[in-house]
HTML snippet that shows the backbone in 3Dmol.js (N, CA, C, O; Angstrom):
<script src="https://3Dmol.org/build/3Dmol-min.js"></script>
<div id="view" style="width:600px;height:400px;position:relative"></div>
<script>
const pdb = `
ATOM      1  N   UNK A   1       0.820  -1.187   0.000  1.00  0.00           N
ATOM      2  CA  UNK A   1       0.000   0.000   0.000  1.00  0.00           C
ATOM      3  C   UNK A   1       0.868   1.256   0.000  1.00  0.00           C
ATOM      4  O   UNK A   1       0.414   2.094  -0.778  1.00  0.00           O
ATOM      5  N   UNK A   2       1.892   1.614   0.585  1.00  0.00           N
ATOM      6  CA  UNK A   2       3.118   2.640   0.515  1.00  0.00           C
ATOM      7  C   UNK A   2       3.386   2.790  -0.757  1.00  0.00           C
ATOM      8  O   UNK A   2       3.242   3.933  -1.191  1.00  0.00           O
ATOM      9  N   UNK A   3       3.863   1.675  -1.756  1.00  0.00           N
ATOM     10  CA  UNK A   3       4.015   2.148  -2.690  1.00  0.00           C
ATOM     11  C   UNK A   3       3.150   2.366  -3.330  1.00  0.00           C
ATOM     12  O   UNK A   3       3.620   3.414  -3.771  1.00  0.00           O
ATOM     13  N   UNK A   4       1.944   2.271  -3.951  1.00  0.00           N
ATOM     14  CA  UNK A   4       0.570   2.761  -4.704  1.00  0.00           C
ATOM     15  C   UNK A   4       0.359   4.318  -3.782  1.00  0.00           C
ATOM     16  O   UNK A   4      -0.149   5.091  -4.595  1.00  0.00           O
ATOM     17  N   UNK A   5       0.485   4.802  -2.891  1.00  0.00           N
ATOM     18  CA  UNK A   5       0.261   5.903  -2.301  1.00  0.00           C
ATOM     19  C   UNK A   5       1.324   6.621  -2.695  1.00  0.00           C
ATOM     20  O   UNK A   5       1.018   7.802  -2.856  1.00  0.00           O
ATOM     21  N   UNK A   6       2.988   6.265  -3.020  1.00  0.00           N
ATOM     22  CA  UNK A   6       3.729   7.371  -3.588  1.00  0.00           C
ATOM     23  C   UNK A   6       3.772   7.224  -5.250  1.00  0.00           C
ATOM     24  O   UNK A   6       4.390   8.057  -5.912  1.00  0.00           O
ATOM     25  N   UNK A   7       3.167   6.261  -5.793  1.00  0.00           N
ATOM     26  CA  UNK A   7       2.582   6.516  -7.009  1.00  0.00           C
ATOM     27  C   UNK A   7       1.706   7.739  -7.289  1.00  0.00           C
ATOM     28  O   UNK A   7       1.872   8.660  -8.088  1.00  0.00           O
ATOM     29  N   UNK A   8       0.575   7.455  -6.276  1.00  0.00           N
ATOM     30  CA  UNK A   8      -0.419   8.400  -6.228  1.00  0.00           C
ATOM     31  C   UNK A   8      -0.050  10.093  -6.549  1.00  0.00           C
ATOM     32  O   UNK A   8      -0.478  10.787  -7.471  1.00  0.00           O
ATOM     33  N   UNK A   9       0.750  10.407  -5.613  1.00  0.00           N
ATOM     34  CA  UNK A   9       1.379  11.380  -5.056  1.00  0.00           C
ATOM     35  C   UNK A   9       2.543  12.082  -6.130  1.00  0.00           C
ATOM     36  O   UNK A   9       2.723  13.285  -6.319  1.00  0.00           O
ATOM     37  N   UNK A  10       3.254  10.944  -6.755  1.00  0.00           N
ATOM     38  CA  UNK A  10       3.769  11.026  -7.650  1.00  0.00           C
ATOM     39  C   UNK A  10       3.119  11.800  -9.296  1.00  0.00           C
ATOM     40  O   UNK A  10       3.656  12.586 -10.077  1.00  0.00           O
ATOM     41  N   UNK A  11       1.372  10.941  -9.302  1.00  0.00           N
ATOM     42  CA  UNK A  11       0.924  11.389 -10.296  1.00  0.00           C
ATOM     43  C   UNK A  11       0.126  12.438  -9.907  1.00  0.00           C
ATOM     44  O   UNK A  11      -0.853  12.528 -10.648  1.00  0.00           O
ATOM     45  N   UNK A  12       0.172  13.660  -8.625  1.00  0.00           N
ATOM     46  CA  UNK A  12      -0.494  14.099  -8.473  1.00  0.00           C
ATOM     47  C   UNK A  12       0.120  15.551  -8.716  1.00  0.00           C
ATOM     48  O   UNK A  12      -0.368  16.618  -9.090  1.00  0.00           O
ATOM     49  N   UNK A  13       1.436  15.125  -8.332  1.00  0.00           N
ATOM     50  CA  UNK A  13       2.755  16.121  -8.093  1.00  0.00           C
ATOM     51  C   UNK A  13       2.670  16.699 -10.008  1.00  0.00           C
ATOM     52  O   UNK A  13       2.419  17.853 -10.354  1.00  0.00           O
ATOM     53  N   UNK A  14       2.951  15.538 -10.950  1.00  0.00           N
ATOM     54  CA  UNK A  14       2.847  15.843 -11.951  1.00  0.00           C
ATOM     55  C   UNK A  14       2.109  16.530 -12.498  1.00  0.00           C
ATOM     56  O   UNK A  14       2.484  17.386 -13.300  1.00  0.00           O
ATOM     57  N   UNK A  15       0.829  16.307 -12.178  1.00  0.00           N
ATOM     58  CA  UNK A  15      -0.606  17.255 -12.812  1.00  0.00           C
ATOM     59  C   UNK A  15      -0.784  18.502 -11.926  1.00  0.00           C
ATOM     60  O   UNK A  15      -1.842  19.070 -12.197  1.00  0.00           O
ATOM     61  N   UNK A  16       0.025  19.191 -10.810  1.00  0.00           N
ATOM     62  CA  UNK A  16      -0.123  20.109 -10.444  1.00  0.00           C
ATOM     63  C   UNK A  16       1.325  20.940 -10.814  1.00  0.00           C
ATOM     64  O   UNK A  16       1.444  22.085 -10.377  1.00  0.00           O
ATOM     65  N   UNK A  17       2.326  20.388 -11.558  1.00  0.00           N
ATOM     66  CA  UNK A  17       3.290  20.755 -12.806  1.00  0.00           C
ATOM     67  C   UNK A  17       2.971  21.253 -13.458  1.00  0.00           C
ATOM     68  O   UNK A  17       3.364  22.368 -13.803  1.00  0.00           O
ATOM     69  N   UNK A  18       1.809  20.389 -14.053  1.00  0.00           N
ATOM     70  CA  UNK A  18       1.806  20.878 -15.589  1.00  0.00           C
ATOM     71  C   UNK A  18       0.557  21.721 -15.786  1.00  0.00           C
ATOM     72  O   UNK A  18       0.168  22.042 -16.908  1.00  0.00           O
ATOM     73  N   UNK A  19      -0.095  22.092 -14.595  1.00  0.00           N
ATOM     74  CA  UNK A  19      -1.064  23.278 -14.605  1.00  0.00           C
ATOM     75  C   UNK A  19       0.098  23.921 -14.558  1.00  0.00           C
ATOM     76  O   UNK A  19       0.484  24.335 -15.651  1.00  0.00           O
ATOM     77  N   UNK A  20       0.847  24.159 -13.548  1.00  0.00           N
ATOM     78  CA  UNK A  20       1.520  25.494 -13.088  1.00  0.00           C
ATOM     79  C   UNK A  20       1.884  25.943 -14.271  1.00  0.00           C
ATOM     80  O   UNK A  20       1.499  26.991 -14.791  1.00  0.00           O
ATOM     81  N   UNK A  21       3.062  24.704 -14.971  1.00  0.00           N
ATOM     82  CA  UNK A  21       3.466  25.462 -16.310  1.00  0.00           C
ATOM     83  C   UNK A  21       2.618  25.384 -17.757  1.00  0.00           C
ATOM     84  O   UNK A  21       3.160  25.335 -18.861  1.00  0.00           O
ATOM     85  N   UNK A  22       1.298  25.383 -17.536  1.00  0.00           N
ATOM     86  CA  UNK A  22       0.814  25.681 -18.579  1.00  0.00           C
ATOM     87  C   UNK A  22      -0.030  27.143 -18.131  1.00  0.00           C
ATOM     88  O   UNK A  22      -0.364  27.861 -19.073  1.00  0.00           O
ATOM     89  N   UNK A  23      -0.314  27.512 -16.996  1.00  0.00           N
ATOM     90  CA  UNK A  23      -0.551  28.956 -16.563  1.00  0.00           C
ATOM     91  C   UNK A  23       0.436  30.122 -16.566  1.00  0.00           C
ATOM     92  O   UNK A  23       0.285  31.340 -16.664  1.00  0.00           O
ATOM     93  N   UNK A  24       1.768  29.126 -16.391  1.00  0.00           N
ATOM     94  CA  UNK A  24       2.873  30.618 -16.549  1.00  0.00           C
ATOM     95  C   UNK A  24       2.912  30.749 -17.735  1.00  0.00           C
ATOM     96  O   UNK A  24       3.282  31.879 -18.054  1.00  0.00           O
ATOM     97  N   UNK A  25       2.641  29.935 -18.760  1.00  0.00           N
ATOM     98  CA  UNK A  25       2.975  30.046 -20.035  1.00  0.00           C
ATOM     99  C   UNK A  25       1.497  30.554 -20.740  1.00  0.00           C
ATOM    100  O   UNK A  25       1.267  30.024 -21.827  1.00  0.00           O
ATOM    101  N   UNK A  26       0.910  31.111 -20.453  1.00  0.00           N
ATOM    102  CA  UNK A  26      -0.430  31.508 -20.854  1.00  0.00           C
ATOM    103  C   UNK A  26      -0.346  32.628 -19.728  1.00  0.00           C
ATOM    104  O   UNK A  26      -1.181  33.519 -19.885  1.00  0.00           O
ATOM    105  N   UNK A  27       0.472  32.766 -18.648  1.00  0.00           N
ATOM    106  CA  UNK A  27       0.726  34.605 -18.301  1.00  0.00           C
ATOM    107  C   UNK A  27       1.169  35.175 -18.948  1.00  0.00           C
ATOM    108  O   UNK A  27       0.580  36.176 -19.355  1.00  0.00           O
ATOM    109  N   UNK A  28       2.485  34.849 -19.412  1.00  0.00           N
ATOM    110  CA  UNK A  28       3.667  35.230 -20.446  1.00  0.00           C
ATOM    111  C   UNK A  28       2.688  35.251 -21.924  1.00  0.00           C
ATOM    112  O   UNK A  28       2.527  36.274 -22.588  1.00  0.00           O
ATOM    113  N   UNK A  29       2.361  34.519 -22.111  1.00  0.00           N
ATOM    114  CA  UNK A  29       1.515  34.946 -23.349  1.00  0.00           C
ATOM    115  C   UNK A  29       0.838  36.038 -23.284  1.00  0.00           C
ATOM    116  O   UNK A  29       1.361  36.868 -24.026  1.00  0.00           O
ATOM    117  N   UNK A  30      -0.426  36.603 -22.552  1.00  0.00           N
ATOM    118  CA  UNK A  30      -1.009  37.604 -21.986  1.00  0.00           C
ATOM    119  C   UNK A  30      -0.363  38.739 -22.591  1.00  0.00           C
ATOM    120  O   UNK A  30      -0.652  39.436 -23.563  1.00  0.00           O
ATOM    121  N   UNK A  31       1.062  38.745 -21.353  1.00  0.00           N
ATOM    122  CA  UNK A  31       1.478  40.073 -20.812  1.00  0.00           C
ATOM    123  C   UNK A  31       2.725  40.247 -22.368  1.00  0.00           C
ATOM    124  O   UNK A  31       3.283  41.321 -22.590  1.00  0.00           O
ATOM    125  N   UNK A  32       2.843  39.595 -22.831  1.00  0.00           N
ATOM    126  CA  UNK A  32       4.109  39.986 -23.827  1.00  0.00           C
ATOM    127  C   UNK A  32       3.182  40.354 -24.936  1.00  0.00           C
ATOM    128  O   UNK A  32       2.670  41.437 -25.217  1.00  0.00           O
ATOM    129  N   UNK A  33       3.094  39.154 -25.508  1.00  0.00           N
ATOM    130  CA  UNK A  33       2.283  38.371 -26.918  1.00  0.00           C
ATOM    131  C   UNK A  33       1.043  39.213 -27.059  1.00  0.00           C
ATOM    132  O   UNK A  33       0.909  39.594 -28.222  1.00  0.00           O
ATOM    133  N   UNK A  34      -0.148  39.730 -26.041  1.00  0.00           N
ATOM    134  CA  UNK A  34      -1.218  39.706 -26.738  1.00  0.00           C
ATOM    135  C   UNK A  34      -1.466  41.247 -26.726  1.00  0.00           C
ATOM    136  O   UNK A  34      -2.511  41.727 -27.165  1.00  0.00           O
ATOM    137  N   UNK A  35      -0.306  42.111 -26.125  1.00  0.00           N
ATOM    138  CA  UNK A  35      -0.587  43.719 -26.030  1.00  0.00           C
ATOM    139  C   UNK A  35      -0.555  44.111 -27.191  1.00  0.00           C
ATOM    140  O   UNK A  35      -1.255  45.068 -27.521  1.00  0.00           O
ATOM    141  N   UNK A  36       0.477  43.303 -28.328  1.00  0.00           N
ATOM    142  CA  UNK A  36       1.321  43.251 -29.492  1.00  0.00           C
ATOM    143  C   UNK A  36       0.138  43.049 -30.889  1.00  0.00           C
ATOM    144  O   UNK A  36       0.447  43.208 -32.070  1.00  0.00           O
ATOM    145  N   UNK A  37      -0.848  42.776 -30.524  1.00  0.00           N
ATOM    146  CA  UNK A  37      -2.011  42.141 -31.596  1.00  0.00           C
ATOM    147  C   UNK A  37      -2.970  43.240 -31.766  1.00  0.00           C
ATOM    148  O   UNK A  37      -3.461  43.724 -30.746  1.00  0.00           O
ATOM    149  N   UNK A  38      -3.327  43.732 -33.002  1.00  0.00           N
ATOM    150  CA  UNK A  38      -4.217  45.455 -32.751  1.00  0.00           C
ATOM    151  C   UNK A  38      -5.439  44.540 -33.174  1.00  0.00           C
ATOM    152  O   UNK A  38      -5.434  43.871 -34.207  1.00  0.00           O
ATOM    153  N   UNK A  39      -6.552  44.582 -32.211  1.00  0.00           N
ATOM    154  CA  UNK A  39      -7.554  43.640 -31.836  1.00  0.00           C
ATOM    155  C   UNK A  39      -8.382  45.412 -31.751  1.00  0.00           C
ATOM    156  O   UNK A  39      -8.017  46.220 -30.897  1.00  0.00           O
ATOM    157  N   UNK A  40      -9.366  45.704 -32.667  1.00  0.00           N
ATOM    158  CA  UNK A  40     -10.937  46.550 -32.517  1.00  0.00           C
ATOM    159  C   UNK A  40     -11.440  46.476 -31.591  1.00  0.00           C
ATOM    160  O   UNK A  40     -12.107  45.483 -31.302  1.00  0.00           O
ATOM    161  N   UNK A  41     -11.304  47.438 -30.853  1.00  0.00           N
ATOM    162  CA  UNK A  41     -12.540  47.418 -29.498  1.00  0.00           C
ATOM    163  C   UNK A  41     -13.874  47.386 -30.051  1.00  0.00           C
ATOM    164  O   UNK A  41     -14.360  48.517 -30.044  1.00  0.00           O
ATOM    165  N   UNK A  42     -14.660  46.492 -30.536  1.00  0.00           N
ATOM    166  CA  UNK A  42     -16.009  46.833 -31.023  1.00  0.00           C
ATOM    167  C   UNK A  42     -16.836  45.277 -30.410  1.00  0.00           C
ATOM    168  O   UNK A  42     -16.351  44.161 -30.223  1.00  0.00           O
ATOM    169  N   UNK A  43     -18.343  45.823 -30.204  1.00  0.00           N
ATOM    170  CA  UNK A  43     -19.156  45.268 -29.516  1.00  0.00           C
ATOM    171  C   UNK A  43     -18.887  43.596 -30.045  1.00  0.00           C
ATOM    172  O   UNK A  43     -18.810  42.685 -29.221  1.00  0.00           O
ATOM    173  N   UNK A  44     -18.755  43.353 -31.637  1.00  0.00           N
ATOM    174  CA  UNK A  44     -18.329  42.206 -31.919  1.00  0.00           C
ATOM    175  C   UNK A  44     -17.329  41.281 -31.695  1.00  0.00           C
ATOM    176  O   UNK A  44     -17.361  40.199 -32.282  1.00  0.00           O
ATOM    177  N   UNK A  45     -16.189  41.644 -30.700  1.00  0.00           N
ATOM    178  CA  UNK A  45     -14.964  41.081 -30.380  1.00  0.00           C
ATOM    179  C   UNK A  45     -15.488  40.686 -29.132  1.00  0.00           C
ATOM    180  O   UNK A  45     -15.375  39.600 -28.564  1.00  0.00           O
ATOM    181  N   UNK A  46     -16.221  41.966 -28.693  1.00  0.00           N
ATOM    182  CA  UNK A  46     -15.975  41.649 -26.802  1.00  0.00           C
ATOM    183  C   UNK A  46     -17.381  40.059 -26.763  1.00  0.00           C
ATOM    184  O   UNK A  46     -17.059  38.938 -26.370  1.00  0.00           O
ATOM    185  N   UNK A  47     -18.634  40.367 -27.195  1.00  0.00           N
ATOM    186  CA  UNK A  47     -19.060  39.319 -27.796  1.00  0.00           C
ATOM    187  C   UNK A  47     -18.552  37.976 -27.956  1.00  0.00           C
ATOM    188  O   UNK A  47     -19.021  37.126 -27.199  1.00  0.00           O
ATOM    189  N   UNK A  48     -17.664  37.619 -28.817  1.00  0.00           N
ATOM    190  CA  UNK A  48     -16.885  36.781 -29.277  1.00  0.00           C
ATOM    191  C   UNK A  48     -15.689  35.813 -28.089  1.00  0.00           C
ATOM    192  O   UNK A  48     -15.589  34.602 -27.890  1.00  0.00           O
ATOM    193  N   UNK A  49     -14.955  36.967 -27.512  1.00  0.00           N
ATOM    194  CA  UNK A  49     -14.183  37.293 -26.613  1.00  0.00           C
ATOM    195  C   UNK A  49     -14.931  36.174 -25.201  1.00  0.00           C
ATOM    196  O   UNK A  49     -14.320  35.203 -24.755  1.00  0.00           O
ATOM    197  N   UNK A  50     -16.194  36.571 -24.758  1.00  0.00           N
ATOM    198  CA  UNK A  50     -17.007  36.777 -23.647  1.00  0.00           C
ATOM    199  C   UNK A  50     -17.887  34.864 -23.794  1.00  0.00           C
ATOM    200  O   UNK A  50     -18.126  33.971 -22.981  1.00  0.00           O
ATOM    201  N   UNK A  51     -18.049  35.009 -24.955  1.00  0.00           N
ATOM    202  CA  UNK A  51     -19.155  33.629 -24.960  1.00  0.00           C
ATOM    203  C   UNK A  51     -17.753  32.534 -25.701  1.00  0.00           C
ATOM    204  O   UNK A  51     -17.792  31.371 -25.301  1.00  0.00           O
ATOM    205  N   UNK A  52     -16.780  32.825 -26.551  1.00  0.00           N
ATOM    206  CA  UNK A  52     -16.293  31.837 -27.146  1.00  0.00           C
ATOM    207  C   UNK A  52     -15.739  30.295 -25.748  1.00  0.00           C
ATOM    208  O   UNK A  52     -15.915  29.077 -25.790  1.00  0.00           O
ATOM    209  N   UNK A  53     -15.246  30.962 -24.987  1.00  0.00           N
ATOM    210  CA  UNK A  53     -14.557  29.575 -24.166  1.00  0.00           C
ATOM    211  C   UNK A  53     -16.042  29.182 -23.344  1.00  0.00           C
ATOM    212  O   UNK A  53     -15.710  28.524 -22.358  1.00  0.00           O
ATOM    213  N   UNK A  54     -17.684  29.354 -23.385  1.00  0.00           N
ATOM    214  CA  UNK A  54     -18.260  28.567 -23.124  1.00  0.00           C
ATOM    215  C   UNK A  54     -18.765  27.831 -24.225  1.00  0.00           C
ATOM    216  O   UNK A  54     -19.192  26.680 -24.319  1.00  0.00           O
ATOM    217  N   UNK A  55     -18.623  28.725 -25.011  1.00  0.00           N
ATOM    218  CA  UNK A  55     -19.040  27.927 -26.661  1.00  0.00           C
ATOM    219  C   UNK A  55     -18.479  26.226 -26.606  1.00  0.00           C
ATOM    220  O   UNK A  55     -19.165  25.204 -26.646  1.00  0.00           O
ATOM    221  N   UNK A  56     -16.680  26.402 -26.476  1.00  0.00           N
ATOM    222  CA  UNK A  56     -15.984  25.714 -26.700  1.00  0.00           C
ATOM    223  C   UNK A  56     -16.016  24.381 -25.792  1.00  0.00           C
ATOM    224  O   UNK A  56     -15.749  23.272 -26.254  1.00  0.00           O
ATOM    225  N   UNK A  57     -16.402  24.632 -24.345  1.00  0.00           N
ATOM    226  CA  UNK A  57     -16.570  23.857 -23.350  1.00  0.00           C
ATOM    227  C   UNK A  57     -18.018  22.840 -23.793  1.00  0.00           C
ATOM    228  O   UNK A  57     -18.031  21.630 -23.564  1.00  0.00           O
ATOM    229  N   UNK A  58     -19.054  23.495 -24.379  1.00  0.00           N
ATOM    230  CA  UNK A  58     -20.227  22.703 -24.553  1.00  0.00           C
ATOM    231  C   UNK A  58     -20.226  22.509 -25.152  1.00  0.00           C
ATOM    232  O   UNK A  58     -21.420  22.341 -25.400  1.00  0.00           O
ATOM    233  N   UNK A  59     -19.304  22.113 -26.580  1.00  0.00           N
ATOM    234  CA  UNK A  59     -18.779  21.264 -27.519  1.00  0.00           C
ATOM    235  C   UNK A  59     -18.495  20.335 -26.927  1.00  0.00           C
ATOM    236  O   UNK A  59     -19.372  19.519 -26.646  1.00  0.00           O
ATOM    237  N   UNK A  60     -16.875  20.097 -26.449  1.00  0.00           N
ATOM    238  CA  UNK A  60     -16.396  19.543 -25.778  1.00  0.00           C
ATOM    239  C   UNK A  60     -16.741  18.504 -24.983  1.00  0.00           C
ATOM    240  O   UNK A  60     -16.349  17.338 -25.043  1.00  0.00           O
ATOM    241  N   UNK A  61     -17.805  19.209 -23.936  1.00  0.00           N
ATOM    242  CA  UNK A  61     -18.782  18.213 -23.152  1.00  0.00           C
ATOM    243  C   UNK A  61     -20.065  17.605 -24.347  1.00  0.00           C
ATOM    244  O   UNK A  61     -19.734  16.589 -24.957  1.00  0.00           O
ATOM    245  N   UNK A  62     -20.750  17.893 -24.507  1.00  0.00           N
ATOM    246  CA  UNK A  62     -21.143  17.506 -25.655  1.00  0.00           C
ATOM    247  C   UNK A  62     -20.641  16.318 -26.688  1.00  0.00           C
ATOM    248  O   UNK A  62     -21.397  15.351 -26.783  1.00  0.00           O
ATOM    249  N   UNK A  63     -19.790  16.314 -27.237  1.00  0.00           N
ATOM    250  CA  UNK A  63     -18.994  15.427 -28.077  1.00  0.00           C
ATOM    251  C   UNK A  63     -18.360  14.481 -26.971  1.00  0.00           C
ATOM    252  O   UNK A  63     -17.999  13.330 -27.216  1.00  0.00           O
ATOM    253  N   UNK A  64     -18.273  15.026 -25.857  1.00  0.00           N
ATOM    254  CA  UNK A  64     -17.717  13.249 -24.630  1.00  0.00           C
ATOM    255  C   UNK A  64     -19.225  12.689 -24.393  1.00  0.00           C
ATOM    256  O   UNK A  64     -19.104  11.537 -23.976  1.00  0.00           O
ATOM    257  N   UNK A  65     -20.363  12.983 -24.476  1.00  0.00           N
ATOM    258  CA  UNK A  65     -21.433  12.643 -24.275  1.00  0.00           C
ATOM    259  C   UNK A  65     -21.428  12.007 -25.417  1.00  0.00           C
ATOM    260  O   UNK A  65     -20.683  11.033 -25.308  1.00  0.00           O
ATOM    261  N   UNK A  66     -21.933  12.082 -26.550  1.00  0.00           N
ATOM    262  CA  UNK A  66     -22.083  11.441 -27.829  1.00  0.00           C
ATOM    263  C   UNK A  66     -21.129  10.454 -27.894  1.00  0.00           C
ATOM    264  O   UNK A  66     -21.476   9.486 -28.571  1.00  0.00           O
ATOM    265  N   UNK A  67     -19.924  10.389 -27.351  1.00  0.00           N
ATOM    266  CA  UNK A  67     -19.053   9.115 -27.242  1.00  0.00           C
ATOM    267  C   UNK A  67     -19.027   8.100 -26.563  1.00  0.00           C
ATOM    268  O   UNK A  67     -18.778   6.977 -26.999  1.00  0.00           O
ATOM    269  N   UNK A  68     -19.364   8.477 -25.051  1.00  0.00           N
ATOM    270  CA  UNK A  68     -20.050   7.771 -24.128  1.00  0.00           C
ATOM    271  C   UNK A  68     -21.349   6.877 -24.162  1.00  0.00           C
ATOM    272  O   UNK A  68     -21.580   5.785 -23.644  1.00  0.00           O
ATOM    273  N   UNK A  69     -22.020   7.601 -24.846  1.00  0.00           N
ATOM    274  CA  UNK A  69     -23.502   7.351 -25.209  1.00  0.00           C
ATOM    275  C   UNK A  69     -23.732   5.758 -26.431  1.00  0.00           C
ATOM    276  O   UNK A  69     -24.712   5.028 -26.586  1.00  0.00           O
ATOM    277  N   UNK A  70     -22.204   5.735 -27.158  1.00  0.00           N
ATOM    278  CA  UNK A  70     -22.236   4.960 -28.026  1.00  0.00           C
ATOM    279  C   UNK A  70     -21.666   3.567 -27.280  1.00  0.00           C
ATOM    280  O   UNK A  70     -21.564   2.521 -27.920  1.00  0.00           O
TER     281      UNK A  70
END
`;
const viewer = $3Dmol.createViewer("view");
viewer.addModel(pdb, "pdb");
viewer.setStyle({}, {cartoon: {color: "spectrum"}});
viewer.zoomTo();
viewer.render();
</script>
């Protein structure tokens, strides 16, 4: 049981890695990368901007449902 618990721990250590470095690397994107992009302030971006990552999520969930389902 010790060892399956530093497995555990092991794979837990990993997935709280690879958030970290996929958030610093999507700060750094932010703050360098996206000041640099001449993006229209107009009602159609912020729109876009505002609904796209739930858009994307209820795809997502959606299409694991339809897979599941089969």
């Amino acid at each position: 049981m010790n060892g399956n618990c530093r497995t555990c721990m092991q794979n837990q250590l990993g997935f709280v890695l690879k958030v970290f470095l996929l958030s610093a690397g999507l700060s750094v994107l932010i703050k360098y990368v996206l000041p640099n992009l001449s993006i229209p302030a107009t009602a159609t971006n912020a729109l876009i901007i505002v609904f796209l990552p739930t858009l994307i999520m209820a795809s997502v969930l959606l299409w694991r449902i339809a897979t599941t389902a089969k």
